[in-house]
C-alpha positions in Angstrom: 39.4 -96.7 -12.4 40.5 -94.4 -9.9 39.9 -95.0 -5.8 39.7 -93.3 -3.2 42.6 -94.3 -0.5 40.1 -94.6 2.5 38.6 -97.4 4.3 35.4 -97.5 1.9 37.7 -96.8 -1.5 39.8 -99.7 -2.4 41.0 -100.3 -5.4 40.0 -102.8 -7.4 42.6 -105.7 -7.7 44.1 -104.8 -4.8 45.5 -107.1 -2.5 42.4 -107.0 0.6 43.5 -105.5 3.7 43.5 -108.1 6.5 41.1 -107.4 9.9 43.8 -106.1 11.5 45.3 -103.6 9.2 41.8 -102.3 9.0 41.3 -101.9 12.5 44.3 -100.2 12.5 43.1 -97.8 9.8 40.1 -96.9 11.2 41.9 -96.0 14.6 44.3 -93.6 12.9 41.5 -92.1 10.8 39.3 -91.2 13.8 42.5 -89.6 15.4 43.9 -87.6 12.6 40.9 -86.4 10.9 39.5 -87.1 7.4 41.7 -88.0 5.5 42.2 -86.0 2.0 41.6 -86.9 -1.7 43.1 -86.3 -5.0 41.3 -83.5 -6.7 42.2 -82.6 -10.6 45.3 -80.9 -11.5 46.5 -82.1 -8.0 44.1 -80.0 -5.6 43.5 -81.8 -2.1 39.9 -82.3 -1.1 38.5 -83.8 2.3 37.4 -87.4 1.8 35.1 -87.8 5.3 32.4 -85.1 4.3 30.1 -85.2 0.9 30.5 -82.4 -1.4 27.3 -82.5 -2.4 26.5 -81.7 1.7 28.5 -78.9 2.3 27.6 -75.0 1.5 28.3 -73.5 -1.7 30.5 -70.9 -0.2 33.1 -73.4 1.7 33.2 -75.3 -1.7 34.4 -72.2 -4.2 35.9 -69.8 -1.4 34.3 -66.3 -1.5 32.4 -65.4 -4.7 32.6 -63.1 -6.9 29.5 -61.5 -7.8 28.2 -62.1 -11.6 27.4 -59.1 -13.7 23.8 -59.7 -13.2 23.9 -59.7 -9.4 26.2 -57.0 -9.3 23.9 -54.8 -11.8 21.5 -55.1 -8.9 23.6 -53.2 -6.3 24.1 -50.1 -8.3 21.9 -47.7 -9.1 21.4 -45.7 -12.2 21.9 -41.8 -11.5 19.1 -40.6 -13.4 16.7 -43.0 -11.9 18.2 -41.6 -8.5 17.6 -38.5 -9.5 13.9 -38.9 -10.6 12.9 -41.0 -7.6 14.0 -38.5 -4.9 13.1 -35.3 -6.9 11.2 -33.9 -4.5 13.5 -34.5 -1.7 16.4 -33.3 -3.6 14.3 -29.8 -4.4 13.4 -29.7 -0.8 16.9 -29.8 1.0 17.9 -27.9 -1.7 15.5 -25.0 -1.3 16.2 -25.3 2.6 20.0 -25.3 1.7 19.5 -22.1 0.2 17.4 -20.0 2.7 19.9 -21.1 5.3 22.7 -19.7 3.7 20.8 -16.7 2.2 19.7 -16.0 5.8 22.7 -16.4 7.5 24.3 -13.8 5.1 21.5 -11.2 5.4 22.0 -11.5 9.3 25.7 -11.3 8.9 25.8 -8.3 7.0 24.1 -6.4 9.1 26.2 -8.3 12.3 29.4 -6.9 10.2 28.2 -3.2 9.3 26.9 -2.4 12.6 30.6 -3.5 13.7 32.6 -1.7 11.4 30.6 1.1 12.0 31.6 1.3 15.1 35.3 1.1 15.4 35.9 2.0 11.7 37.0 5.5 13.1 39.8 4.1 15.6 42.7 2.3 14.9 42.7 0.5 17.5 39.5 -1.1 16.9 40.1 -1.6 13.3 43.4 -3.7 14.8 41.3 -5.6 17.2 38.1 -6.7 14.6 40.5 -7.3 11.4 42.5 -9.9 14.1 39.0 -11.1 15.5 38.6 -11.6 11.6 41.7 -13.4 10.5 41.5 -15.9 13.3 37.8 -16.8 13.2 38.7 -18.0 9.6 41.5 -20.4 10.5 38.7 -22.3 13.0 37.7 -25.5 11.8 34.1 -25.3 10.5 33.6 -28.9 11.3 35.2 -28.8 14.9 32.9 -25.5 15.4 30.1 -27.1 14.0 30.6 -30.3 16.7 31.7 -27.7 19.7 27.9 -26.2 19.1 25.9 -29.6 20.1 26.6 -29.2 23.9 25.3 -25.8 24.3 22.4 -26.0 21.6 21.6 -29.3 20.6 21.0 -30.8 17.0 19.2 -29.1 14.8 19.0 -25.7 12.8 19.9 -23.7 15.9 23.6 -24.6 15.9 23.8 -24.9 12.1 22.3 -21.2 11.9 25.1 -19.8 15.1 28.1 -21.3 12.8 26.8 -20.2 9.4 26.2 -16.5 10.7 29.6 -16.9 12.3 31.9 -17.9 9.4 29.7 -15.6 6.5 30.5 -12.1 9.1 34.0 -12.7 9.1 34.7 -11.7 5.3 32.4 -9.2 5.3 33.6 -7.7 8.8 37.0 -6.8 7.3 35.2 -5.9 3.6 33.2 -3.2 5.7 35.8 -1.7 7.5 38.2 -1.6 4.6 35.2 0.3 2.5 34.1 2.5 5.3 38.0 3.9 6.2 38.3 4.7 2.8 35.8 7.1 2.8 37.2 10.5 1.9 37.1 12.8 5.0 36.5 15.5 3.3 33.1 14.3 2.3 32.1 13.3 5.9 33.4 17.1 6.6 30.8 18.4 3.9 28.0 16.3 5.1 28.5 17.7 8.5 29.0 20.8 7.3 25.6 20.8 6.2 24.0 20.0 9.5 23.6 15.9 9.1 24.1 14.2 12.3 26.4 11.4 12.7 23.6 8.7 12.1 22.7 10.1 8.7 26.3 10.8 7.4 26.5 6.9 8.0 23.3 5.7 5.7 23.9 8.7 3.3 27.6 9.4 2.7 29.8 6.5 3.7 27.2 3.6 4.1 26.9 4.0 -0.6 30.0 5.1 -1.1 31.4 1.5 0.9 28.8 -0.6 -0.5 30.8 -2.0 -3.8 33.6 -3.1 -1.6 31.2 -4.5 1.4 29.7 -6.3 -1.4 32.5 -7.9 -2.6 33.3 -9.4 0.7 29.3 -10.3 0.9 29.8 -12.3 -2.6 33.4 -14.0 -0.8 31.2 -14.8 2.1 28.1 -16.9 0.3 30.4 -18.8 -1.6 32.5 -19.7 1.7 29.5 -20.4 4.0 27.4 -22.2 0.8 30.0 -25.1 2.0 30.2 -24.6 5.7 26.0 -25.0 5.2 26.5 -28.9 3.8 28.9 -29.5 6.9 26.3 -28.7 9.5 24.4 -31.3 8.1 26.6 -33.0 10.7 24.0 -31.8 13.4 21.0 -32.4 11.4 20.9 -29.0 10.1 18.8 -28.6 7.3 20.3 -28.7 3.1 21.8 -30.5 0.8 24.6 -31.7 3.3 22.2 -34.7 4.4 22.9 -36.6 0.8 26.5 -36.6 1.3 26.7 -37.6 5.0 23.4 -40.5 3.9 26.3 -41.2 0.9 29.1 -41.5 2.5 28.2 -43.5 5.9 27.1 -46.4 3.6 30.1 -45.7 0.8 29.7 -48.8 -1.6 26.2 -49.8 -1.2 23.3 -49.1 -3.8 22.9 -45.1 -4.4 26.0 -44.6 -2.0 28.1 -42.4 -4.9 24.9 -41.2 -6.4 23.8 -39.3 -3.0 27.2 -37.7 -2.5 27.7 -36.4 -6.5 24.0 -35.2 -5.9 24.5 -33.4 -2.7 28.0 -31.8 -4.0 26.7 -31.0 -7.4 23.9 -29.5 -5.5 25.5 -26.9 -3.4 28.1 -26.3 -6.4 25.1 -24.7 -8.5 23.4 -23.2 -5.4 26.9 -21.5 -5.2 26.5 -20.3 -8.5 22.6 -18.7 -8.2 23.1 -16.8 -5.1 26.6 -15.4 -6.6 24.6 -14.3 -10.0 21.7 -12.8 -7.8 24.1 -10.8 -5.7 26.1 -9.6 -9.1 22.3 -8.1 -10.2 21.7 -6.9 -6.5 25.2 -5.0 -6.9 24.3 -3.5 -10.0 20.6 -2.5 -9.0 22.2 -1.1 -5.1 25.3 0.6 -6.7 25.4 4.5 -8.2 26.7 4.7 -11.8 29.2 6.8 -10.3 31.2 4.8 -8.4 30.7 1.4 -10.2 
C-alpha cells in the first residue's frame, strides 16, 4: 500500500519517527511549502491542499471545449440569415440608395465640369490631374478626415461617396465631350443653336456611351467605398462587417462579415445590370 511521504502519510511498517524528527518535519514543512506527491506515470502533485477542494480549472490546466459546448458558440448561417432578414433587407436597401444617390449627384458634379473646361487644354490638364490624384486617396483615411468637420453619420458618408464616384466619371466626360467632331458643333451653330443647346443636343448624346462607361466604373468602385463609411455610422451593408469583425471569433462573428460582403458583391451586380439597360434605353442606335 502506497503512502504519502508527509507528516500524516506513513507507511505502514515503517520504523515511527521519534518526537523530535517530527518536530523537525513539521518546521521544514511550514517553511518550504507543501510538500509534493507522486502522481501516476510520475506526475508531481501538491500534498497540503485536497483535490477534491480545488477548482476544476487549476486541476486539468485550460480546457478545451467539447463538441457540444463548442456547437453552442457558432451559429448556423441560414439561421443567421433568417433571424436578421429584415435587418439585412434594410441596410441593404439603404446601401443601395446611398450609392445610387451619390452617383446621380456625381454625374451631374462631373458633366457640369467637363463642360466647362472640355474646350481648353489647360483645363482638361488641370481636372484629369485633379482626377488621377483624388483616386490614389485612401477612402478609409478620407472617410476618418470627414468626422471633425461633419460628424458621424450619413453626412460624411454622402461628401466621400460623391467624391470618389465623380472622379471616374470626371475624366470619362471630358474624354467623350473632346471627341466630339468639330465639325458637328460648327453645323449646329451654323443653324443658329446657342452654345447651351449645342451642349444637351449635339455633344451631351453623342458623349453619353463613353460618360457612361466611366458612370458603370464609378458604382462598382464607390459600391465599396459605401461599406467603408460604415466606419462613421453611415448607413448599408458596411455595419455587418465592422459588428463581424470587432468581435472576430465569437457566435455570428464570420456570418455577419460573409453577409455584409456577399451583400454589397450582389448590390454591385444590380446597379451594374440597371445601368447596362439604362445605356441601352438613353443611347441612339447610331452610335451604339
Amino acid at each position: 500500500m502506497r503512502g504519502f511521504v508527509g507528516l500524516r502519510g506513513l507507511r505502514w511498517g515503517a520504523r515511527h519517527p521519534t518526537v523530535d524528527e517530527a518536530l523537525q518535519r513539521v518546521t521544514t514543512d511550514a517553511i518550504a511549502g507543501p510538500r509534493c506527491r507522486h502522481g501516476p506515470e510520475g506526475s508531481v502533485r501538491p500534498t497540503g491542499e485536497s483535490s477534491r477542494h480545488r477548482p476544476r480549472a487549476a486541476l486539468s490546466g485550460p480546457q478545451t471545449p467539447t463538441p457540444d459546448e463548442s456547437a453552442g458558440d457558432s451559429v448556423d448561417f441560414g439561421e443567421f440569415l433568417s433571424s436578421r432578414s429584415s435587418e439585412i433587407l434594410f441596410a441593404a436597401a439603404q446601401h443601395f440608395s446611398l450609392v445610387a444617390q451619390s452617383v446621380v449627384l456625381a454625374t451631374v458634379i462631373a458633366v457640369a465640369i467637363a463642360a466647362l473646361v472640355h474646350r481648353s487644354s489647360l483645363g482638361r490638364a488641370a481636372a484629369n490631374s485633379v482626377s488621377a490624384v483624388g483616386l490614389t486617396i485612401p477612402s478609409f483615411a478620407l472617410i476618418g478626415l470627414m468626422v471633425a468637420p461633419f460628424g458621424f453619420g450619413v453626412k460624411p458618408a454622402v461628401i466621400v461617396v460623391v467624391f470618389f464616384a465623380a472622379l471616374p466619371i470626371l475624366r470619362n466626360a471630358i474624354v467623350g465631350l473632346a471627341g466630339v467632331d468639330p465639325a458637328l458643333v460648327e453645323s449646329a451653330r451654323g443653324l443658329g443653336m446657342s452654345r447651351l443647346g449645342i451642349f444637351f443636343r449635339v455633344e451631351l448624346p453623342l458623349a453619353w456611351p463613353v460618360i457612361l462607361s466611366g458612370v458603370r466604373v464609378s458604382a462598382q468602385m464607390v459600391m465599396g467605398v459605401a461599406a467603408v463609411a460604415a466606419y462613421v455610422l453611415g448607413p448599408g451593408l458596411g455595419g455587418f462587417i465592422f459588428q463581424g469583425l470587432s468581435r472576430l471569433g465569437g457566435a455570428g462573428a464570420i456570418e455577419s462579415v460573409v453577409t455584409g460582403t456577399v451583400g454589397v458583391i450582389l448590390l454591385a451586380l444590380i446597379l451594374d445590370l440597371l445601368l447596362l439597360g439604362l445605356g441601352r434605353l438613353t443611347t441612339s442606335k447610331g452610335i451604339r
